[in-house]
TORRODREN-497796 format. One record per residue (C-alpha): x negated, y, z negated. Coordinates in steps of 0.1 Angstrom, whole numbers. Each point is the difference from the previous one (the first is absolute). Layout:
N
px_py_pz
X_Y_Z;
...
//
This chain:
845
px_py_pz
-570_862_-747;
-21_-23_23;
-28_3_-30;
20_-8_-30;
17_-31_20;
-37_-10_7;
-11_4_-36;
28_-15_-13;
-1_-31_27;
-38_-4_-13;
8_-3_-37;
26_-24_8;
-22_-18_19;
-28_0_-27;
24_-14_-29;
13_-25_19;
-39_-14_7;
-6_6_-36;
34_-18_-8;
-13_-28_21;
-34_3_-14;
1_-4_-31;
32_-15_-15;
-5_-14_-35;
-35_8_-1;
-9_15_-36;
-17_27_12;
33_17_10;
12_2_-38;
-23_27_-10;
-10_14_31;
19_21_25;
-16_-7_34;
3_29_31;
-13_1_33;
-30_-18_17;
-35_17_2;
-30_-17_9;
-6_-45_3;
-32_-15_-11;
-19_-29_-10;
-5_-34_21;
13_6_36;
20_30_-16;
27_-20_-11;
5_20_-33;
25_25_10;
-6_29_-28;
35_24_-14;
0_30_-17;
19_-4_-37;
0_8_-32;
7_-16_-36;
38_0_-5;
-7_15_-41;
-27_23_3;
7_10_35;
-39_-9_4;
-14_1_39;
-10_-38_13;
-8_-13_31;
19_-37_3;
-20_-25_22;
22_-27_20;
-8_-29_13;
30_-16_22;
-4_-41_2;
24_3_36;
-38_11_14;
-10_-34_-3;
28_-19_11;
-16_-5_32;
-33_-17_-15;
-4_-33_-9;
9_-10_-35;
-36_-11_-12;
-12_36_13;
34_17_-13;
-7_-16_-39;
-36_13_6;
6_34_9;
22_8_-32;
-22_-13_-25;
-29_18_21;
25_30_-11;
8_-9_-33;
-34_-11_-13;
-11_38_15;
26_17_-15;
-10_-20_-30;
-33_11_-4;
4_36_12;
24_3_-35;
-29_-11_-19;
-26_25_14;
4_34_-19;
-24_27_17;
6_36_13;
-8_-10_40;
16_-33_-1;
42_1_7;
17_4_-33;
28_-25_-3;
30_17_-23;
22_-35_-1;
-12_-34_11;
9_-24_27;
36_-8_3;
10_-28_24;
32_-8_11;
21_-22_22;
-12_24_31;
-19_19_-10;
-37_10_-19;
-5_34_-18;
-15_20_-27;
-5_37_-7;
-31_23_2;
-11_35_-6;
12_22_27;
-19_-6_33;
0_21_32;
-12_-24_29;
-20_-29_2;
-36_9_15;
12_-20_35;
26_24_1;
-18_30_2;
-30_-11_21;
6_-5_41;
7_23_29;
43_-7_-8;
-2_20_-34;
17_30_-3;
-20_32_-5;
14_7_-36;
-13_-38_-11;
-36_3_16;
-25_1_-24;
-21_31_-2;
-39_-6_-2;
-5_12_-38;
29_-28_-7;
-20_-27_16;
-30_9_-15;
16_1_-36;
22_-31_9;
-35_-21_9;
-17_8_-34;
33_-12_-20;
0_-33_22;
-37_0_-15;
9_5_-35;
27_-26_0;
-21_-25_19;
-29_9_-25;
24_-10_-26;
13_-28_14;
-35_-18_6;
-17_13_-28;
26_0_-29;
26_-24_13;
-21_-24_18;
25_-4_31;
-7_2_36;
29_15_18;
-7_-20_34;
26_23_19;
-8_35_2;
18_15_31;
20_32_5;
36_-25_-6;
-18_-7_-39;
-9_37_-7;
28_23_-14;
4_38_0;
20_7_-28;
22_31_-10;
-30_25_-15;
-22_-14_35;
-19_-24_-19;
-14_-30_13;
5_-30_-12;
-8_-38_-2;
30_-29_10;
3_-31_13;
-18_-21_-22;
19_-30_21;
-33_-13_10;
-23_13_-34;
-26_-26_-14;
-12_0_-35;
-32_-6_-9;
-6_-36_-11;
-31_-1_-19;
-26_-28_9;
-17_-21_-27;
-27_23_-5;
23_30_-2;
-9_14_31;
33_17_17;
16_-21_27;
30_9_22;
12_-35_16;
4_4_36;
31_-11_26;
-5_-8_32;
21_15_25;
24_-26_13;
19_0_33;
34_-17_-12;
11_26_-25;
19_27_14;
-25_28_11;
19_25_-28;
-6_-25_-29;
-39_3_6;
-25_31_-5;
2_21_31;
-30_-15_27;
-6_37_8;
-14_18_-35;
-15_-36_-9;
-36_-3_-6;
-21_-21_22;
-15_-17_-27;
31_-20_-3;
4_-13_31;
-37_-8_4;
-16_-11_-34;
32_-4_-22;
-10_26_-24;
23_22_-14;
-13_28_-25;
10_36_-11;
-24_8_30;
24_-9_25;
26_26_-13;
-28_25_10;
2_-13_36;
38_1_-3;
-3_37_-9;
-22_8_26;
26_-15_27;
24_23_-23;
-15_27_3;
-6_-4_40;
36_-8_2;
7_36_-16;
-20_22_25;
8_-24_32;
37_-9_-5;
-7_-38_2;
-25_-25_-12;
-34_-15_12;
16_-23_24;
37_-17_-4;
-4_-38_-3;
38_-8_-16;
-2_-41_-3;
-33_-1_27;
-21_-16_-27;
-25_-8_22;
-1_34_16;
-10_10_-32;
-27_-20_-5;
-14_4_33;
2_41_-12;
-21_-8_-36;
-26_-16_25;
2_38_19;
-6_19_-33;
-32_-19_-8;
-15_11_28;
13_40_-8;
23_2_30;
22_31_-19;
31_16_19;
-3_37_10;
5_21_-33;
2_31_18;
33_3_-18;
-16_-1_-34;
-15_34_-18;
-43_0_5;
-7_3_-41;
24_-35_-2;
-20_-22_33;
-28_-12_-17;
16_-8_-32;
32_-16_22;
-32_-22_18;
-11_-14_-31;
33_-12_-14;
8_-19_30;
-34_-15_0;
5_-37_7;
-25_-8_-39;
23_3_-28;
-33_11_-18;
-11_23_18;
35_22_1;
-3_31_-25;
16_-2_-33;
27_23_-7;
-15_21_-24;
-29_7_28;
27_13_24;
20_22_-22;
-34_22_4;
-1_2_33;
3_35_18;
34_-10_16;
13_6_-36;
-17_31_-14;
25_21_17;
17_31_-28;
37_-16_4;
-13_-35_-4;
-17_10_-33;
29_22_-12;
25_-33_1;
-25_-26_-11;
-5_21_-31;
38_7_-1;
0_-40_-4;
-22_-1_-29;
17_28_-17;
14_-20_-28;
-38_-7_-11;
-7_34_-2;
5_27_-34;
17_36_0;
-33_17_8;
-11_-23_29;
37_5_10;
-2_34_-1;
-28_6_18;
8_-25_26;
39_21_3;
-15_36_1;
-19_-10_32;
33_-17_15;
15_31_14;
-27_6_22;
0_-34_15;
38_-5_5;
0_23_25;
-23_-21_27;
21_-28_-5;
28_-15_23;
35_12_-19;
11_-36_0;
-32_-10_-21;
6_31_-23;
37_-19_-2;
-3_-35_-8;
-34_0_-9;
-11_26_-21;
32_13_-12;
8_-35_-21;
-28_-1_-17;
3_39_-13;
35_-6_-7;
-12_-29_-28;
-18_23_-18;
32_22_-10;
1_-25_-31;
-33_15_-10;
11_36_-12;
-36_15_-5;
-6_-9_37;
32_13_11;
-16_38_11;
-23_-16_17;
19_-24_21;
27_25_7;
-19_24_25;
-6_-30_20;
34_-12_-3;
13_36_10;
-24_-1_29;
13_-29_21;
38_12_-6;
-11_31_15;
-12_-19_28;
31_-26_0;
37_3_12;
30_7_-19;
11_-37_7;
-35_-15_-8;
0_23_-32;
30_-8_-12;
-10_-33_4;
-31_-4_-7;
-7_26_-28;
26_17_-16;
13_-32_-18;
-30_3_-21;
-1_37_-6;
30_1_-17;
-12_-16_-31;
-27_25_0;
22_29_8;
12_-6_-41;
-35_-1_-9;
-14_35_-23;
-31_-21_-11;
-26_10_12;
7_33_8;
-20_0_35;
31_-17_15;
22_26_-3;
-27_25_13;
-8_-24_33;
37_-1_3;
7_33_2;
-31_5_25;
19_-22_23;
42_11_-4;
2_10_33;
-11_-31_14;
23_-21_-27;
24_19_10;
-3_0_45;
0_-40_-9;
25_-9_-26;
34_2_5;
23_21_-13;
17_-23_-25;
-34_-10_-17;
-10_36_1;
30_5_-25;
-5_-33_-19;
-38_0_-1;
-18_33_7;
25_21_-19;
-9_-15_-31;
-36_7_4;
3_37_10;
23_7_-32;
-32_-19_-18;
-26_19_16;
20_31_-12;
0_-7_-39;
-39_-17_2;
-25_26_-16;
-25_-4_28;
5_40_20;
-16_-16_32;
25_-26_2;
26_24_-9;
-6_25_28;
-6_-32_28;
36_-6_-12;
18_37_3;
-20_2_35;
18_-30_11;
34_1_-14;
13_23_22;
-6_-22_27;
25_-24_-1;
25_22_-20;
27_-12_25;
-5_-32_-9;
8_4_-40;
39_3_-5;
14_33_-16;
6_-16_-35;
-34_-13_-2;
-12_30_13;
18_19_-28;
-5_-16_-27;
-32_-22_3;
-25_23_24;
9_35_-9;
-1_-2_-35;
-32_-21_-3;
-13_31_22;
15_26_-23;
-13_-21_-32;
-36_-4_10;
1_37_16;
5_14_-31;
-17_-21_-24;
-37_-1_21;
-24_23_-4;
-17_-7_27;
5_30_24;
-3_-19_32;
24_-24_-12;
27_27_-7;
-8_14_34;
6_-35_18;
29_-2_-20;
17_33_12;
-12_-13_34;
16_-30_-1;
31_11_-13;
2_32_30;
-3_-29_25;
25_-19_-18;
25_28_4;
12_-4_34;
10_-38_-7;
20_13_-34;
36_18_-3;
6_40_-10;
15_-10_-26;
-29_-25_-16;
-23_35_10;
19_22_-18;
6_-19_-30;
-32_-21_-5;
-30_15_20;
4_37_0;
8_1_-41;
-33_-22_-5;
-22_25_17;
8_26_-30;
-12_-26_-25;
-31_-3_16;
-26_20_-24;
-30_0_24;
-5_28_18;
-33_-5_18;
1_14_39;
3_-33_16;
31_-10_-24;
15_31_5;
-1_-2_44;
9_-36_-5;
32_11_-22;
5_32_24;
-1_-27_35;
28_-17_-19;
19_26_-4;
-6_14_34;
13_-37_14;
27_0_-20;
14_32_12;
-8_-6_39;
10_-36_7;
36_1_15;
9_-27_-22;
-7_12_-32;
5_39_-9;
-5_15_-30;
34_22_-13;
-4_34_-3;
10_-7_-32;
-33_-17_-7;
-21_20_14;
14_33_-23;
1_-17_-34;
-28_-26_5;
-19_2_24;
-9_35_6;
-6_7_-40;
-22_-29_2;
-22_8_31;
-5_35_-9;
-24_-3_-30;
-16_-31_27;
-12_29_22;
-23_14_-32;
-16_-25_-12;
-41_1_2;
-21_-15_24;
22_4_27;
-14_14_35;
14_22_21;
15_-24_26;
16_-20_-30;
14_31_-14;
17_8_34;
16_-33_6;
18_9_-36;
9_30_7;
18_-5_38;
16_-29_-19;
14_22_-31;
10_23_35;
17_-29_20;
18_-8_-30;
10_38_-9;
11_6_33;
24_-33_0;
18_8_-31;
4_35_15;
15_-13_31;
22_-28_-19;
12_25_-26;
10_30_24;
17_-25_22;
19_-13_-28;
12_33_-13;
9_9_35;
21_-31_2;
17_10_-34;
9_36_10;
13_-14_31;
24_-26_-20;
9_30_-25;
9_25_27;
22_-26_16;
18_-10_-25;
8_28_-20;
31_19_6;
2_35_15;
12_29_-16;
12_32_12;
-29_18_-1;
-16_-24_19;
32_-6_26;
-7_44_3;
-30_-2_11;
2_-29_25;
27_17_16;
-22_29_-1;
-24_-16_13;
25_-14_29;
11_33_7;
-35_14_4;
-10_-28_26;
31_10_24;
-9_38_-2;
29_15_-17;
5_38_-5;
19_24_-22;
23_9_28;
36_-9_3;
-3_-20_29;
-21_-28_-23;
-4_-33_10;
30_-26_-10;
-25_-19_-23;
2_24_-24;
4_-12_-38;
31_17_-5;
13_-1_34;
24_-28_-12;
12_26_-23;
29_26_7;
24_23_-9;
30_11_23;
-1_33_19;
23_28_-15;
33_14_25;
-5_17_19;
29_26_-8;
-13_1_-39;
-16_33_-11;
-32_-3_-15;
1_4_-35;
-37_8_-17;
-6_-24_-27;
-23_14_-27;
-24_-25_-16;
-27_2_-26;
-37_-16_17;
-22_-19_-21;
-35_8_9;
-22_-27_23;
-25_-16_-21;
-12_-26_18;
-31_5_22;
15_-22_33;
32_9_12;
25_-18_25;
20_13_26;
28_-9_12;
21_11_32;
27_-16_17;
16_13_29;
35_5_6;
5_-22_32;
-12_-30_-24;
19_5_-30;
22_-29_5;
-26_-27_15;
-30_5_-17;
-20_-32_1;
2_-20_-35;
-37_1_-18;
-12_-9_-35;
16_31_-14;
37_-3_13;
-1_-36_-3;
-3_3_-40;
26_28_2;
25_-18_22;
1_-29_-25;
15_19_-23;
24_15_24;
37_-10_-7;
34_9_7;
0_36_-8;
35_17_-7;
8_33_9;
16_9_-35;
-19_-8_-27;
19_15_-33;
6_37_-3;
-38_4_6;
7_-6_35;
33_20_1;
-18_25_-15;
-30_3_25;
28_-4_32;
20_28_-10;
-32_22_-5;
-14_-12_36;
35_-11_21;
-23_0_32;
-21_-28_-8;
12_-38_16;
-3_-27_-13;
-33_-10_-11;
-10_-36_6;
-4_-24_-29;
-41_-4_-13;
-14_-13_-34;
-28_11_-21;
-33_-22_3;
-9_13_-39;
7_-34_-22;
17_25_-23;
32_6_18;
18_-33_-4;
22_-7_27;
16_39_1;
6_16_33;
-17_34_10;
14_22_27;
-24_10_31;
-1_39_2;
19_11_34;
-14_32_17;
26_34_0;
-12_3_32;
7_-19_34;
-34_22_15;
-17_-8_-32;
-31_-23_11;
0_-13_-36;
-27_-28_-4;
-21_1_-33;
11_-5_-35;
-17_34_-8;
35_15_-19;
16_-37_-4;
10_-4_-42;
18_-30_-3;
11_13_-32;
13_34_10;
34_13_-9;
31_20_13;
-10_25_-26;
-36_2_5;
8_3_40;
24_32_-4;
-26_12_-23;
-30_-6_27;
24_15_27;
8_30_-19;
-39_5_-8;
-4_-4_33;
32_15_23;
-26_4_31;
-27_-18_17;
-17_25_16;
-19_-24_25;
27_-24_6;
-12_-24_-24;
20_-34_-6;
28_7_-19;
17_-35_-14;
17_-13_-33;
-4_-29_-23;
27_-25_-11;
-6_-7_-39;
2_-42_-8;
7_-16_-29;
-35_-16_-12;
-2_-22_-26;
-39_-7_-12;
-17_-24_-14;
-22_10_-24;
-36_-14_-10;
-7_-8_-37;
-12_29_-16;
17_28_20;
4_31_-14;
33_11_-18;
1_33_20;
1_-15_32;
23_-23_-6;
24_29_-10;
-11_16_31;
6_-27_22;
38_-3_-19;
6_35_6;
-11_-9_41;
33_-24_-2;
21_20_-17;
-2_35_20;
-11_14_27;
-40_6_3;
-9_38_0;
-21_0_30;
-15_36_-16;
-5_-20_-30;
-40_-16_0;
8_-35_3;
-14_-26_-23;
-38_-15_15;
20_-34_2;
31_14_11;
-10_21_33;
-23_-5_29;
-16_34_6;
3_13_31;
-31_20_18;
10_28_21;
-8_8_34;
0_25_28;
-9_-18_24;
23_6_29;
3_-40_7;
12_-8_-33;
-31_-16_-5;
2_-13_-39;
-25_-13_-21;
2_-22_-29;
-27_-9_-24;
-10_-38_-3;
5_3_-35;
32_15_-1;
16_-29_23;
-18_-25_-24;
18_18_-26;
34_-1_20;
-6_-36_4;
-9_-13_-35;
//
């Protein structure tokens, strides 16, 4: 929070100088001014502002000159001073040359103020130079070096072409501007040549005086001796002034500091003469001699500027490499092409900020020239690669995005792809989407197969960065398009790369509808195209996120990969990869299928209902797993333990009842026993439970049936009430057999026939007077039944069944197979009875 109240304090603080600055001055109306840089000129009394033009958002530099800095002179010096300012101002508008200050609007003056705008400038020379400067603003020794010979070419044209002797070269005149260029200002104090009679050029000279201020004079310590001693004043003494400057550079200060001690000075010009030099163990050894000789004290005999650009000091490889980048513009494409081929090798032994502000503009201008664009780019590329993200996005990308559009010439697109990854480590995500999308989905549909493959190999990635719809709709089809359309082989293999790297950043869904059905259209089948197609499958079916259905694999994908494992030319190793796939595949529809039909019989088993069979043999099943025997001691779980009939008295005779046995002709039999002691609380199973529902009130008389069957049988009591569980008998009662015996262990429904009669008992009994080995000896009581017959039933036993209700049943008679359960007889001594599953299925249906 402290930092933001800071930065905010310190934007406050600049408007409100600004505010005071420049009120009404017209150089506010079309410029936007920002925060201080640098000062310059005179006593650096030009404070120097970042801006830019308010309608083409165009970068300026805005010099101010604040009139509240004289306030303390005197008025004669004060009115000097500003038109000192203006007329320099003045005449640095009218001076058009590449290493003289560019002026882009002209003096404005107001009530407080002086100012006018500029090209962009980084620092005045006197801000840079000195023990105080910080280490980002020190000058590297390749910059001097460079900055010295563009002083010489602008003082070269100023002498030569415009015929004007500066008179105040010093580190406050010289300005660095944006790109590191030097340049000329301060013209404050400029003579023009004034031509004598005989045409000779003549540069009037001015005396020094000591009542102007010291600031409205040339500065006493870059002046030339020859002023203060002989009162001439020549282009030669800029070459002295130039030699202080460039001591001044190296040392941190000038020859000696005189300030208003004109007589200090001259008492100094009398020291040169005799060759009294300062130390210069500051300055480099290939710079002494030549230094020496421009500080001579003889205007004449101080080398020309021409003499010194050839001097060893400036021979050095980065020195060259900028001094021709100054004269580019001169140059044609070849000499330009030449000159850019070599650049990458040199860019490398250069200081980064050089490669930045030096080099970097000048490539940057020849992105208007499209033939030269391939070979500018590399370099370009080159001090990115070397540059932050900040100073990239700065600094460079602004200018690549114009020739991100660019198809023409087709090299572009090739150096651009040679370089994604490092486009994309610098520019940010945003302009990935906006910029190098564009040029990928380019690269794709261009006919070059180079550029193509640099563009599948790279796509991949930054796949996160490209949203699903785009990814959908613009990438994968351009993929699919140029996959099947090239016939280039490597191509279609980068292709089927691309796209199985792709997979893991795409949906199951987008697989399984776009990707997997565009493999089959793929005619190809060389041995790379066929691996490349089998890896996708092989990712497809792995990656957690995706799957492929079993579905897929048994009506697509397997018919499709089998006649894959065939095809010529494939080795061994291929061939195996096919076939464990075709395998891994096989095996997990096998899985997935069984598992489903497992799942399905389960569902089925559960819910569909139990019939009797089925209830049989669980009980069975129950019975067997608790160990039950044959024996009349059997356990209470029995099936038909719920089921009984009452013992006969004991005071009854037994009475054989005769009865006709159907044979057995099922294969499995059931036994049943009960014993006597459990008659009357048997425990309620399956079986008696269906029985007992249909149990009712039972009378003891039921018709002349009944009568009939009492009179024949007067020993028998009352049997209890029970109802048939056969969905025939509709709601009629059936009597429960009593035993003639009270000793009569009676427990099975061997001899029970619910349809018996009076008649067909004294017929059974007179069969049958005797039972030789005690057998049970019991009669039945005949109910009334009425059926329900099923559509379809014969005639016959319908009579049959009318004649049951109508008379007695002749127990000697054979009994209709509807009408009767048959009995199986037994010897066994524990009345152990058996009935046939089928024959209680019968009895139950």
């Amino acid at each position: 929070m402290d930092v933001i109240n800071k930065f905010y304090s310190s934007a406050v603080q600049t408007v409100s100088q600004l505010s005071g600055v420049l009120p009404g001055n017209n150089v506010t109306r079309e410029y936007e001014v920002l925060e201080q840089v640098c000062t310059a000129g005179v006593g650096l009394m030009w404070k120097v502002y970042n801006g830019h033009k308010k309608s083409t958002k165009q970068e300026v530099s805005v010099f101010v000159f604040e009139k509240k800095v004289l306030e303390r002179w005197s008025k004669d010096d004060r009115e000097t001073m500003l038109e000192t300012l203006r007329r320099g101002v003045q005449q640095l508008t009218k001076i058009r040359h590449p290493h003289v200050l560019t002026v882009q609007h002209p003096l404005e003056e107001s009530r407080d103020s002086l100012a006018f705008a500029t090209e962009p400038v980084f620092a005045s020379l006197a801000n840079v130079v000195g023990d105080a400067v910080r280490s980002d603003k020190k000058l590297y020794d390749v910059e001097i070096r460079h900055g010295l010979l563009q002083l010489f070419d602008g003082l070269q044209f100023l002498h030569n072409d415009a015929k004007i002797v500066h008179r105040n070269i010093s580190a406050e005149t010289i300005v660095i501007n944006k790109n590191r260029s030097w340049k000329l200002f301060g013209f404050d104090f400029c003579i023009a040549n004034q031509p004598s009679t005989n045409g000779t050029p003549h540069w009037p000279c001015r005396e020094h005086s000591t009542s102007l201020h010291v600031l409205a004079q040339p500065s006493l310590e870059y002046t030339a001796p020859e002023l203060a001693l002989n009162s001439i004043n020549t282009p030669d003494s800029d070459l002295f002034s130039l030699g202080v400057l460039i001591f001044t550079i190296y040392s941190g200060k000038p020859l000696k500091m005189f300030g208003s001690d004109y007589s200090g000075f001259r008492r100094y010009a009398n020291e040169l003469n005799q060759r009294k030099y300062p130390p210069m163990n500051t300055i480099p050894s290939e710079l002494t001699e030549s230094l020496k000789a421009l500080l001579h004290p003889s205007a004449s005999l101080r080398p020309k500027l021409h003499e010194l650009k050839q001097i060893a000091y400036f021979q050095d490889v980065g020195v060259k490499t900028l001094s021709y980048l100054d004269s580019l513009y001169q140059w044609d494409n070849l000499q330009k092409s030449k000159f850019y081929k070599g650049l990458p090798q040199i860019i490398p032994t250069l200081p980064h900020r050089v490669n930045l502000h030096s080099i970097l503009p000048y490539l940057i201008k020849e992105f208007v020239n499209s033939p030269m664009i391939p070979f500018v780019l590399p370099n370009v590329l080159l001090i990115a690669e070397m540059s932050s993200q900040r100073e990239y996005c700065d600094h460079i990308l602004p200018h690549l995005k114009p020739i991100f559009k660019l198809t023409d010439p087709i090299q572009i697109l090739l150096i651009f792809m040679q370089k994604m990854d490092l486009l994309l480590k610098l520019t940010p995500a945003e302009e990935v989407k906006q910029s190098v999308l564009p040029l990928l989905y380019r690269s794709l549909e261009c006919d070059m197969p180079q550029i193509q493959e640099l563009c599948l190999g790279v796509l991949p990635t930054f796949s996160t960065l490209i949203d699903y719809n785009a990814m959908k709709n613009a990438v994968i089809p351009r993929i699919k398009k140029l996959c099947l359309n090239s016939n280039n082989v490597s191509v279609k293999v980068n292709c089927l790369i691309s796209i199985g790297k792709l997979l893991e950043n795409l949906d199951k869904w987008l697989v399984l509808d776009e990707i997997l059905p565009f493999l089959q259209h793929i005619q190809s089948r060389e041995p790379a195209i066929v691996m490349a197609i089998i890896g996708i499958y092989k990712i497809a079916m792995t990656n957690t996120k995706l799957g492929i259905t079993k579905d897929v694999m048994a009506h697509k994908c397997i018919p499709f990969l089998v006649p894959l494992s065939v095809e010529n030319g494939l080795t061994i190793a291929q061939f195996n990869t096919i076939i464990a796939l075709i395998k891994e595949m096989l095996g997990r529809v096998e899985q997935e299928q069984r598992e489903k039909l497992q799942q399905l019989s389960t569902i089925q088993r559960d819910n569909k209902p139990k019939d009797a069979s089925e209830i049989l043999a669980n009980e069975l099943e129950n019975n067997a797993s608790y160990g039950g025997g044959s024996n009349g001691n059997k356990s209470d779980d029995d099936m038909f333990s719920g089921f009984s009939v009452g013992q006969p008295s004991p005071t009854a005779a037994p009475k054989p009842i005769a009865t006709t046995l159907a044979p057995v002709k099922t294969k499995e039999q059931l036994k049943i026993s009960h014993n006597a002691a459990n008659d009357m609380a048997s425990k309620p199973d399956m079986f008696s439970s269906l029985m007992q529902s249909n149990l009712s009130g039972l009378s003891i008389n039921q018709g002349t049936t009944a009568a009939a069957a009492a009179s024949a049988v007067p020993a028998i009591a009352a049997p209890p009430h029970w109802h048939s569980a056969n969905p025939l008998v509709m709601n009629h009662q059936l009597a429960s057999p009593q035993a003639a015996s009270s000793n009569n262990n009676f427990s099975s429904l061997d001899d029970l026939d619910p349809f018996g009669s009076a008649a067909s008992n004294a017929a059974n009994q007179a069969a049958k007077p005797n039972n030789a080995n005690g057998a049970n000896m019991y009669t039945l009581q005949q109910p009334t039944v009425n059926y329900i017959y099923p559509t379809g039933y014969n005639a016959v036993n319908n009579s049959m069944n009318s004649m049951q209700q109508s008379r007695p049943m002749n127990l000697g008679a054979t009994p209709t197979p509807t009408a009767t359960l048959m009995p199986q007889t037994t010897t066994d001594s524990k009345n152990l009875n058996t009935l046939s599953q089928q024959d209680i299925l019968n009895f139950l249906n």
